[in-house]
C-alpha positions as CSV (number, residue, x, y, z in Angstrom):
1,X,102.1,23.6,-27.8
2,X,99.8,22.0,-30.4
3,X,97.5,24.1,-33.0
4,X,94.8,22.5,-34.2
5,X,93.2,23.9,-37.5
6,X,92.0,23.0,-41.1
7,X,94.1,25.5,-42.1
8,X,97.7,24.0,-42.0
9,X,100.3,26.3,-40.1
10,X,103.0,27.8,-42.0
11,X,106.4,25.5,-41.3
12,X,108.3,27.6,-43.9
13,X,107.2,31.2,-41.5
14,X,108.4,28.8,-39.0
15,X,104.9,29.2,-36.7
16,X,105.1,25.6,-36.3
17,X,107.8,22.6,-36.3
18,X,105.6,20.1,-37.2
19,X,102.2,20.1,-38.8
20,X,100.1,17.0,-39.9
21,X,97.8,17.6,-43.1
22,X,95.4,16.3,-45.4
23,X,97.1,17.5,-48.6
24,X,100.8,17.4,-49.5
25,X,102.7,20.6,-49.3
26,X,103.9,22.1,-52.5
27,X,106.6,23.9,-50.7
28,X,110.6,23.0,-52.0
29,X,111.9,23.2,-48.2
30,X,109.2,21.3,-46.5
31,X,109.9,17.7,-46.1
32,X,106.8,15.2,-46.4
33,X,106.3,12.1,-44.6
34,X,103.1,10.3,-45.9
35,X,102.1,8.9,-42.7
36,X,99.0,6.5,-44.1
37,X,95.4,6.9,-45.4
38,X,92.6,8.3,-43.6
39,X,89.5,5.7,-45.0
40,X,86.2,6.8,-44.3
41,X,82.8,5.9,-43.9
42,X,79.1,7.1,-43.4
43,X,78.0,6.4,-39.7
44,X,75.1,7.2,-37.4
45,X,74.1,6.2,-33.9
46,X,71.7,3.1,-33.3
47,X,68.8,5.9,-31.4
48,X,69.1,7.7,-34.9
49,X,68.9,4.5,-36.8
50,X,66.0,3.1,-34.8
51,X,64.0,6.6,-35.6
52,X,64.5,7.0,-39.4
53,X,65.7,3.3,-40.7
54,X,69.1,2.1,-41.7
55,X,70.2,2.6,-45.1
56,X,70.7,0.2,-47.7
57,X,72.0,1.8,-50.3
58,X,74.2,5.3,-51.4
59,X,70.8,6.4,-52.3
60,X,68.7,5.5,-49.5
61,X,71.2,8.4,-47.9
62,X,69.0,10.6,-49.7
63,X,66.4,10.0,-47.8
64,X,68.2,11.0,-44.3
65,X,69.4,13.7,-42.3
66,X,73.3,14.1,-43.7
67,X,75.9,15.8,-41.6
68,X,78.9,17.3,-43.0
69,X,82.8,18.4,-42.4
70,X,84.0,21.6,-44.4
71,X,87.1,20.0,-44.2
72,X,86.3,17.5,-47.0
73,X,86.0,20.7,-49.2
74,X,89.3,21.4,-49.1
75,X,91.0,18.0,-49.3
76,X,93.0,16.2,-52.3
77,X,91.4,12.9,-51.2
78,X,89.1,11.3,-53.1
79,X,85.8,12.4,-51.9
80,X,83.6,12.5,-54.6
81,X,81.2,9.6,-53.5
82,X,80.5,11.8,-50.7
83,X,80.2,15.1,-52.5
84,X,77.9,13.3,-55.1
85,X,75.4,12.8,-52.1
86,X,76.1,15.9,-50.5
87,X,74.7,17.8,-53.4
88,X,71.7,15.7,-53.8
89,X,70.8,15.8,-50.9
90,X,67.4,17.3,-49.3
91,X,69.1,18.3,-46.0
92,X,72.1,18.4,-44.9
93,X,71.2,18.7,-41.1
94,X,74.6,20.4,-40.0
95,X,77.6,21.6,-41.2
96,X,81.2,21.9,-39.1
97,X,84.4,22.2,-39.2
98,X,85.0,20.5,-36.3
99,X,85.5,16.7,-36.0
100,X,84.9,16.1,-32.4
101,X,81.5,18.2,-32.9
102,X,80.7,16.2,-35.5
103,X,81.2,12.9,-33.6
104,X,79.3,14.2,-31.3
105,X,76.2,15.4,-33.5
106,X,76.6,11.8,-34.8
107,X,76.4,10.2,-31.6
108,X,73.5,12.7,-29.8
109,X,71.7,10.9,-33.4
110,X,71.0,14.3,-35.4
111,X,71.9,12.4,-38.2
112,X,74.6,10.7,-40.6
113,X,78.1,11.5,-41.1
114,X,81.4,10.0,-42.5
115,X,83.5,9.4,-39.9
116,X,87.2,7.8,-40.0
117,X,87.1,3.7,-40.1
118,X,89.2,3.9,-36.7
119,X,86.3,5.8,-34.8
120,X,85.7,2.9,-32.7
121,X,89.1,3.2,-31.3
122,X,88.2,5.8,-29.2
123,X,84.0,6.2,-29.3
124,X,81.0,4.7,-28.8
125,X,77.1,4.9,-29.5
126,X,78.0,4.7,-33.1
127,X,77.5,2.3,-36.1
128,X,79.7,2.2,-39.2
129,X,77.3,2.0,-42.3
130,X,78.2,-0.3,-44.9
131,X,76.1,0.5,-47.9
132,X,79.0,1.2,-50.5
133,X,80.1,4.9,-49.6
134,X,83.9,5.3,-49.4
135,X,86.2,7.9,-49.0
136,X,89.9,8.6,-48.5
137,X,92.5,10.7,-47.9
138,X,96.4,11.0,-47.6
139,X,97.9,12.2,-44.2
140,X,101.3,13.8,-44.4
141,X,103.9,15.0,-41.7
142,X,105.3,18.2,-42.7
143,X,108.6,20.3,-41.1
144,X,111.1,22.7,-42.5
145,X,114.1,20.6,-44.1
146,X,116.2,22.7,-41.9
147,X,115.3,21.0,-38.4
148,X,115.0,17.6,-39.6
149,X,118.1,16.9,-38.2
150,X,117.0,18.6,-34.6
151,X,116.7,15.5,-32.1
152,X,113.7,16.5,-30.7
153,X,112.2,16.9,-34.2
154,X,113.8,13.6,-34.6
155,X,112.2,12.1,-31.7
156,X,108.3,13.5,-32.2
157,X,108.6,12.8,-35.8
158,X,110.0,8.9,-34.9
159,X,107.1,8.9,-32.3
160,X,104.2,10.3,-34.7
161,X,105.8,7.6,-37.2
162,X,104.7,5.1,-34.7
163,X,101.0,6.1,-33.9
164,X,100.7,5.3,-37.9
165,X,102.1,1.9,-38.0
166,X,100.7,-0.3,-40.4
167,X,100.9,-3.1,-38.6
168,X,99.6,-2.2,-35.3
169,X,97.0,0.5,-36.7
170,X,96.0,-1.6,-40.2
171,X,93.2,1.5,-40.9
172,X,96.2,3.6,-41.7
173,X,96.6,1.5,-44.5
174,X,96.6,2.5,-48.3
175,X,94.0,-0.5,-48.6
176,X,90.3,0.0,-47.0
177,X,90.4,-1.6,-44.1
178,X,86.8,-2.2,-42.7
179,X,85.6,-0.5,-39.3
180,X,84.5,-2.5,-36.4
181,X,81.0,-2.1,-35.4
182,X,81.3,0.1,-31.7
């Protein structure tokens, strides 16, 4: 089965095999694969955009309807572009800790959201922002040290490995790679 939380799952309680997180685990028996970078970057729809004006700037983002992910708050990334705004911000429009609601919020055109540079991988109706506002974060696989040897640990970890290639899937990349326009 597959879990899906910000909080990561306990591999040393054994509740999961395999867990996939934003922040390295400080645990002695968990092993850590550091699967890529996460780069992100503010987007809204072209609706929203045609309504309130595209930004120019990190500051013009002051002016707009923000939307947020709790999940940034608990993250060793480097977020603090984004946090900078946050705070100044008038109104941050909605909050989630959900990431397909907030694709979705951005899309319907509520407002302006970061949003991972692969997003148009696998959506549409949006438009990556390039006004200077970056963020990142590490991913990691985690699992007990005591399964690694498990073949069909082996095999999902060999196969999760793959989904983060760096040279088929360059946004996984330590360097920013820039999103395509949707």
């Amino acid at each position: 089965g597959m879990f899906c939380s910000i909080e990561p799952a306990g591999a040393l309680r054994m509740e999961t095999d395999l867990s996939i997180r934003f922040r390295r685990p400080d645990e002695v028996d968990l092993m850590a694969v550091r699967l890529g970078t996460f780069h992100f970057v503010p987007w809204a729809s072209r609706e929203y955009l045609a309504r309130h004006g595209t930004p120019r700037s990190p500051e013009d983002l002051l002016g707009h309807r923000l939307l947020d992910h709790f999940a940034y708050y608990n993250d060793e990334g480097d977020w603090n572009a984004w946090f900078t705004l946050a705070r100044a911000a008038k109104l941050i429009a909605y909050r989630t800790n959900s990431s397909p609601s907030l694709l979705a919020a951005i899309q319907s055109g509520l407002g302006i959201g970061l949003l991972p540079t692969y997003t148009c991988e696998f959506a549409t109706g949006v438009v990556p922002l390039d006004i200077g506002v970056r963020t990142h974060s590490c991913i990691w696989l985690t699992y007990h040290r005591g399964i690694r040897s498990t073949l069909r640990i082996r095999a999902v970890t060999d196969w999760l490995r793959s989904l983060f290639d760096h040279q088929t899937t360059p946004w996984f990349r330590d360097e920013f790679f820039p999103p395509r326009p949707c």
